[in-house]
KOLGUPA-499039 format. One record per residue (C-alpha): x, y, z. Coordinates in steps of 0.2 Angstrom, whole numbers, padded with zeros to 4 digits, always signed. Example, Ala and Ser with C-alpha at 12.3 -4.5 7.8 and 13.67 -1.06 7.14 Angstrom:
+0062-0022+0039/+0068-0005+0036/
This chain:
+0103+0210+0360/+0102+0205+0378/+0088+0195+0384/+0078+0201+0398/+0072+0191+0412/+0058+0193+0420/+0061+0196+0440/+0057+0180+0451/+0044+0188+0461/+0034+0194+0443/+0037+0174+0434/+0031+0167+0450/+0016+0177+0452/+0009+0176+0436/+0014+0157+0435/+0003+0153+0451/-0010+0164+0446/-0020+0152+0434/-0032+0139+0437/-0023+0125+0428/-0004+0123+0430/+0006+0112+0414/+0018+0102+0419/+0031+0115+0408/+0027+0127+0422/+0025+0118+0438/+0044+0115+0432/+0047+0132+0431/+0038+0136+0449/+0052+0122+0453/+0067+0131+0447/+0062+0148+0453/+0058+0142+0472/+0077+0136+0470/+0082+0153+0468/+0081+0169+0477/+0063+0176+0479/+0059+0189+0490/+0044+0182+0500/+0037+0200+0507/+0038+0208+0488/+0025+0191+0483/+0014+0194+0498/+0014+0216+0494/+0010+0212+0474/-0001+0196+0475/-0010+0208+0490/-0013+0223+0479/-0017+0214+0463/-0028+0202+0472/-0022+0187+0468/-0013+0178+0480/-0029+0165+0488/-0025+0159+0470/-0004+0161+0472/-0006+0150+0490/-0017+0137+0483/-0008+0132+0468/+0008+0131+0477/+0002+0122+0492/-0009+0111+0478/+0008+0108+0470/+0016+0102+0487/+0031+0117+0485/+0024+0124+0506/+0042+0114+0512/+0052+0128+0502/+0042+0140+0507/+0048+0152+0523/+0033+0145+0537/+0029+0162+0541/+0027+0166+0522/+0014+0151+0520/+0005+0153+0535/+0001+0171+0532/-0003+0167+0512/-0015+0152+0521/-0022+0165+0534/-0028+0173+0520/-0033+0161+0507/-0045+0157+0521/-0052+0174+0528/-0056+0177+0510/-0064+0158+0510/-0075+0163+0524/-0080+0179+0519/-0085+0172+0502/-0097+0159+0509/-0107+0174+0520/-0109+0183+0505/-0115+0165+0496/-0128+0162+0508/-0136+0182+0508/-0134+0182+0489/-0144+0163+0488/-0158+0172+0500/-0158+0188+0487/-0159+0175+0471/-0172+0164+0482/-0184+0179+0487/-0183+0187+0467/-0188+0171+0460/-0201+0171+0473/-0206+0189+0465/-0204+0183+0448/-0190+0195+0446/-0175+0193+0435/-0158+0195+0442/-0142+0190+0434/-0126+0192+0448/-0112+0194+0436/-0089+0196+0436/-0086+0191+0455/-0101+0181+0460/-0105+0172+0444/-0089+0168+0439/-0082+0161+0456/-0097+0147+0452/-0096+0146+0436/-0077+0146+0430/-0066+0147+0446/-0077+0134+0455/-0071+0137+0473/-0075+0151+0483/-0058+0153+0490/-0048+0155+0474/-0056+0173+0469/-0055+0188+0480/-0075+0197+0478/-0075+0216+0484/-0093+0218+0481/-0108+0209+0472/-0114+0215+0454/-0133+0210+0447/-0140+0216+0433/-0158+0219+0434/-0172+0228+0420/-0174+0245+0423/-0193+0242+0426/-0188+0230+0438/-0177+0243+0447/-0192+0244+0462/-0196+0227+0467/-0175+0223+0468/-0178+0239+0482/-0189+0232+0491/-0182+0217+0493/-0166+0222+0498/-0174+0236+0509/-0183+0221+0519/-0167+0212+0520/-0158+0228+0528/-0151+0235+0514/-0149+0253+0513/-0142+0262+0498/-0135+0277+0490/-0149+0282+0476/-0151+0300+0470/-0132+0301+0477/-0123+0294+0462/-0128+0304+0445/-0123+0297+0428/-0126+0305+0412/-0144+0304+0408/-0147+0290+0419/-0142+0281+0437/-0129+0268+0430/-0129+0259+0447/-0137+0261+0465/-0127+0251+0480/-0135+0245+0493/-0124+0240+0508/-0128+0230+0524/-0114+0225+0539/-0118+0205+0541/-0107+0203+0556/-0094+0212+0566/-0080+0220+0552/-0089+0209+0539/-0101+0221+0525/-0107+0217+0509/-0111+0229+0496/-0123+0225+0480/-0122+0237+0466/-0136+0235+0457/-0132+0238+0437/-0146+0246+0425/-0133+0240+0410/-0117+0231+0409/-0106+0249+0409/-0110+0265+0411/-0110+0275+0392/-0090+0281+0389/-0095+0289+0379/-0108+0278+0369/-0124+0269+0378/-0117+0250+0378/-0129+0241+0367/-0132+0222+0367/-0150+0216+0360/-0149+0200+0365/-0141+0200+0382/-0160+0193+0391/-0163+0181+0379/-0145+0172+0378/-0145+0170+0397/-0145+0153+0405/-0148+0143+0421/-0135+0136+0431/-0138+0124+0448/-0126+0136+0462/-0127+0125+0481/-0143+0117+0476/-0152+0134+0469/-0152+0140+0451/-0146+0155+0445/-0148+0165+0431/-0130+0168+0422/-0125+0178+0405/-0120+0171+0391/-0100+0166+0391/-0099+0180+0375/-0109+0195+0386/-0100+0190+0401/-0081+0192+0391/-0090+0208+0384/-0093+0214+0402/-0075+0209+0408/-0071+0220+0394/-0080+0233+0398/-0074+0234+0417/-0057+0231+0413/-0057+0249+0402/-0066+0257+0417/-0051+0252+0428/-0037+0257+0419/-0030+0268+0430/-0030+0253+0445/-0026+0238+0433/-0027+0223+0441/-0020+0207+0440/-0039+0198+0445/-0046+0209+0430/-0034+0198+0417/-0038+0182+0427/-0055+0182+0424/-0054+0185+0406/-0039+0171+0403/-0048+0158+0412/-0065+0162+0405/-0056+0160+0388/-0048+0143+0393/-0064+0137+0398/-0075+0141+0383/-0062+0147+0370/-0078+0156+0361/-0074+0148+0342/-0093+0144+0340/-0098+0160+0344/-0083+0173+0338/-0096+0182+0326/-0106+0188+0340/-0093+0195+0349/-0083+0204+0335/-0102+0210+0330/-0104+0216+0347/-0088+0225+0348/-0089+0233+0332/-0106+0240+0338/-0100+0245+0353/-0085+0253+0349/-0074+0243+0361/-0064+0235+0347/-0046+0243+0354/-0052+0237+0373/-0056+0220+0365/-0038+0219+0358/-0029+0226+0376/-0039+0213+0384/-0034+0198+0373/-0017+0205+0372/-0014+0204+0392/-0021+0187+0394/-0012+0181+0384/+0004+0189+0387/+0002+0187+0405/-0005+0172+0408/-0004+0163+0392/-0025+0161+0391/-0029+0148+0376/-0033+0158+0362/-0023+0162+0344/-0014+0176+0342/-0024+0178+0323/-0040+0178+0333/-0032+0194+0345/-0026+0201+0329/-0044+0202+0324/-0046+0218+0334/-0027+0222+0332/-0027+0243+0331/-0016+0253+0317/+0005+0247+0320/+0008+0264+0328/-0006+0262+0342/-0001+0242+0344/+0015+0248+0349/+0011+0260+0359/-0001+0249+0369/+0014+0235+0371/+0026+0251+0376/+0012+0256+0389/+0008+0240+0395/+0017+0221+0396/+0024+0207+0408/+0039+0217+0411/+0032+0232+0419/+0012+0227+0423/+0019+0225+0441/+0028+0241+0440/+0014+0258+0439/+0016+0273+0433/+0006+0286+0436/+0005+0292+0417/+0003+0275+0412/-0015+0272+0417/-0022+0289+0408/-0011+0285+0392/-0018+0269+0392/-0037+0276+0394/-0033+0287+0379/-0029+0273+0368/-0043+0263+0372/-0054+0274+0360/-0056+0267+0344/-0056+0286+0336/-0053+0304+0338/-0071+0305+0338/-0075+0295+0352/-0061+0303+0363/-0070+0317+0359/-0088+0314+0361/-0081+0309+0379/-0073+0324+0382/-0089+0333+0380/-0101+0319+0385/-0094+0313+0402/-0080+0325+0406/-0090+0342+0403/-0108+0339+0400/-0110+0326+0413/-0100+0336+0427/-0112+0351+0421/-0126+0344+0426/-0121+0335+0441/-0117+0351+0448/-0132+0359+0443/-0144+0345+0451/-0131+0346+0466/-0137+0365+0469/-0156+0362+0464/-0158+0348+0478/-0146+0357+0490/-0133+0343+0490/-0114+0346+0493/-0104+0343+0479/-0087+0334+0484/-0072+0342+0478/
């Protein structure tokens, strides 16, 4: 059988996008810059999959800029940058949100973008941050308001209905000219699809960590790979390169050995096993994260659904969507018929019912 190479653009990406470069790979970085890339397919892929702060560090960390097209480089610095400086403003008015909660004894964890940029990518530059997630108690809900209210926050609450309860209200706030931040303030990890996520102990397994002098409340590592899981099954249908990186290199960092009872519990519990698989799966295949394939085997699916998943989804075609490919892959993230199911009624029907039907009671427009 024919071997099948991955195109230049795809190796390099995913080669470039990763914290730590072996010396194996910075070889074969070496040998595909000898070779034909085309530069303006790296900038459109590394753009749309987020990722390419982290492509133009590593290769300019690894000295490669002279084989580089000086155009190419200088628009990958451009950006690297931008996305620097953008990340520093949203630094200082997240330190001022953390400063005033703790000065109102209320908890805030900031989790995925903000927390990990501090507490795995370690440079502001390297991770792109569309928006800042905290969690927050639901009887806390009010005094997070208020502060951000004060601060010039406004946001969209009784806009956004989720099925029986607001998952999320996002506040948003311009800081400067074409420069906004929006917060979404989370009530849970995920929103219910189609089962209310359930993790006991989330509050109590939290920890401090010292972010530019100030300390700030972070998640476990296991309920922050549980809330990379958890977005990464939300975003199927726009699968992301970022999404895969921040699981690899969470996994790199803490591998989880100690701890693997917890999250397989967690998973079980949550019905996220198939997610937990997918998610393993393409960090590893990807980006060749540190963990055993007997430990992603673990929550390895029936063979007919395993194949289907690596069909749907590998290096070969991850850079290539399909439109179909997003919705299948949805579909076999449910562990059960029952679950597909209890979705279909839950969130597709019951939840649209009763959007509609508040829509009309409080005279609101529903958007077709």
């Amino acid at each position: 059988m024919k071997k099948i190479n991955l195109p230049n653009e795809t190796a390099l990406i995913l080669l470039c996008s990763r914290l730590s470069i072996s010396s194996h790979n910075q070889l074969k970085i070496r040998q595909l810059l000898s070779g034909f890339i085309n530069w303006d397919e790296i900038i459109k892929t590394s753009t749309q999959h987020e990722t390419l702060p982290l492509v133009y560090y590593n290769l300019n960390k690894l000295a490669f800029q002279n084989i580089i097209p000086e155009t190419i480089f200088l628009t990958m610095r451009d950006y690297y940058y931008i996305n620097l400086k953008r990340n520093l403003v949203f630094e200082k008015e997240i330190l001022t949100i953390l400063a005033l909660a703790d000065q109102d004894k209320t908890d805030i964890i900031p989790f995925k973008g903000f927390s990990l940029i501090y507490t795995v990518y370690h440079n502001p530059g390297l991770r792109i941050m569309a928006d800042v997630d905290i969690l927050t108690k639901e009887d806390e809900l009010s005094k997070i308001k208020y502060i951000l209210y004060n601060l010039g926050y406004r946001d969209n609450d009784k806009k956004v209905w989720h099925y029986n309860e607001q998952f999320e209200i996002i506040f948003t706030k311009k800081l400067a000219l074409n420069t906004f931040i929006a917060i979404e303030a989370h009530r849970a990890l995920s929103p219910g699809r189609p089962y209310k996520i359930n993790l006991p102990y989330l509050w109590q397994r939290t920890h401090k960590e010292l972010i530019c002098g100030h300390e700030m409340q972070c998640l476990s590592p296991e309920d922050t790979l549980l809330s990379l899981v958890l977005h990464l099954r939300r975003h199927t249908r726009r699968l992301t390169l970022k999404f895969i990186i921040d699981i690899a290199e969470l996994l790199n960092k803490h591998g989880f050995k100690s701890e693997w009872h917890y999250i397989k519990k967690l998973t079980r519990n949550n019905h996220i096993i198939t997610t937990m698989y997918v998610s393993l799966y393409l960090a590893k295949e990807l980006l060749e994260a540190d963990i055993s394939s007997e430990s992603i085997n673990e929550f390895r699916p029936n063979i007919i659904k395993t194949c289907l998943i690596h069909l749907a989804i590998n290096k070969y075609n991850f850079f290539r969507p399909k439109k179909w490919r997003g919705a299948f892959l949805r579909l076999l993230l449910f562990d059960g018929a029952i679950d597909f199911i209890l979705y279909l009624w839950r969130v597709s029907f019951l939840e649209r019912f009763i959007t509609k039907i508040t829509a009309i009671n409080t005279g609101e427009k529903i958007k077709k």
